[in-house]
RODO-2510 file (C-alpha; in nm, 4 decimals, decimal comma):
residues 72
     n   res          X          Y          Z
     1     x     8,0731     7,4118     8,8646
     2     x     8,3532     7,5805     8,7147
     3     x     8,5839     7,8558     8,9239
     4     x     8,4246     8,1517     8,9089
     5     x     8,0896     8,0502     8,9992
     6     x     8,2241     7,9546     9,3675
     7     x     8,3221     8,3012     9,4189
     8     x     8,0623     8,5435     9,5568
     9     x     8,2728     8,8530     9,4979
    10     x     8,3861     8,9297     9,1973
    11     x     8,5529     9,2852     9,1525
    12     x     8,3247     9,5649     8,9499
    13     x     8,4668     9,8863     8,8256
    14     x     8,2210    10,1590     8,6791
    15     x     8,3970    10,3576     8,4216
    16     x     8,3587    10,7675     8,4591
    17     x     8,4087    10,9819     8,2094
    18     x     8,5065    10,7456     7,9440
    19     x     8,8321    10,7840     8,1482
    20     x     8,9210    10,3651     8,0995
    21     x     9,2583    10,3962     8,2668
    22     x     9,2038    10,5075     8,6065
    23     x     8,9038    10,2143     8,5276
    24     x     9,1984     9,9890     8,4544
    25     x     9,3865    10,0560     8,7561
    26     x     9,1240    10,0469     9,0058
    27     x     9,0099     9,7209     8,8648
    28     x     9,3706     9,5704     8,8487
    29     x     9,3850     9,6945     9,2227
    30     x     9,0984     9,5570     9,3186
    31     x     9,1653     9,1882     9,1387
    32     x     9,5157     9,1981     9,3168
    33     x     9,3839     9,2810     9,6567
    34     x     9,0820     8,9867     9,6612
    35     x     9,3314     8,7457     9,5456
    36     x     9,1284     8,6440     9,2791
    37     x     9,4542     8,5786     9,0430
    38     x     9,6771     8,4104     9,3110
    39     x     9,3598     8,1534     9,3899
    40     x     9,3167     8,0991     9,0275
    41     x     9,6701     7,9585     8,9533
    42     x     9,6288     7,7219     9,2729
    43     x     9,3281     7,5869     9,1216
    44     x     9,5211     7,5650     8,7601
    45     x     9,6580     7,1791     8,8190
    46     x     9,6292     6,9510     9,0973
    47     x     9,8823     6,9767     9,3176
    48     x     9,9250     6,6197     9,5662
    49     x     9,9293     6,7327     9,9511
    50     x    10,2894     6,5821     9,9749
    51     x    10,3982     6,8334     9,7042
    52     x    10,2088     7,0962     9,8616
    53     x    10,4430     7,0513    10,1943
    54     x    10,7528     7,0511    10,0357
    55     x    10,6616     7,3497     9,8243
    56     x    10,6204     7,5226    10,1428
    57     x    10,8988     7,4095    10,2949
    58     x    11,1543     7,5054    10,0396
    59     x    10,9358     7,8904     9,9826
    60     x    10,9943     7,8940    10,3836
    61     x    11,4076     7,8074    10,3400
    62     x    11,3909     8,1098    10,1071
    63     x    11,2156     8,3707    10,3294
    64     x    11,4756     8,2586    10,6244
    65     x    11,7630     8,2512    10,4108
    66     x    11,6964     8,6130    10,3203
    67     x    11,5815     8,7140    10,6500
    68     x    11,9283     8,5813    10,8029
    69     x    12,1049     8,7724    10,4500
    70     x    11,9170     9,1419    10,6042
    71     x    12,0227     9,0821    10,9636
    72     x    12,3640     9,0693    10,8844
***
């Protein structure tokens, strides 16, 4: 079973008008806001759990490092 045939939502956009752009946007939108690209580049390469963590970790150093940088 390959990736997209997990997924039971997949975003549709019905073009109008033969207006494609506003077609474009809504479906760029709507790809964005399912997470469909974000999920896809997880499941890109295998990633071992203990590189997982420190991913986190270091993405979490970064958010308090600027958080601490806006507070001051």
């Amino acid at each position: 079973m390959n990736f997209a045939e997990g997924r039971k939502f997949l975003p549709k956009v019905t073009v109008r008008n033969n207006n494609l752009e506003a077609a474009l946007r809504v479906f760029k939108r709507k790809v964005n806001d399912s997470g469909l690209l974000l999920e896809y580049r997880e499941h890109e390469h295998f990633e071992k759990k203990c590189t997982k963590r420190c991913h986190a970790k270091a993405a979490a150093k970064v958010r308090e490092r600027k958080r601490q940088e806006k507070n001051k």
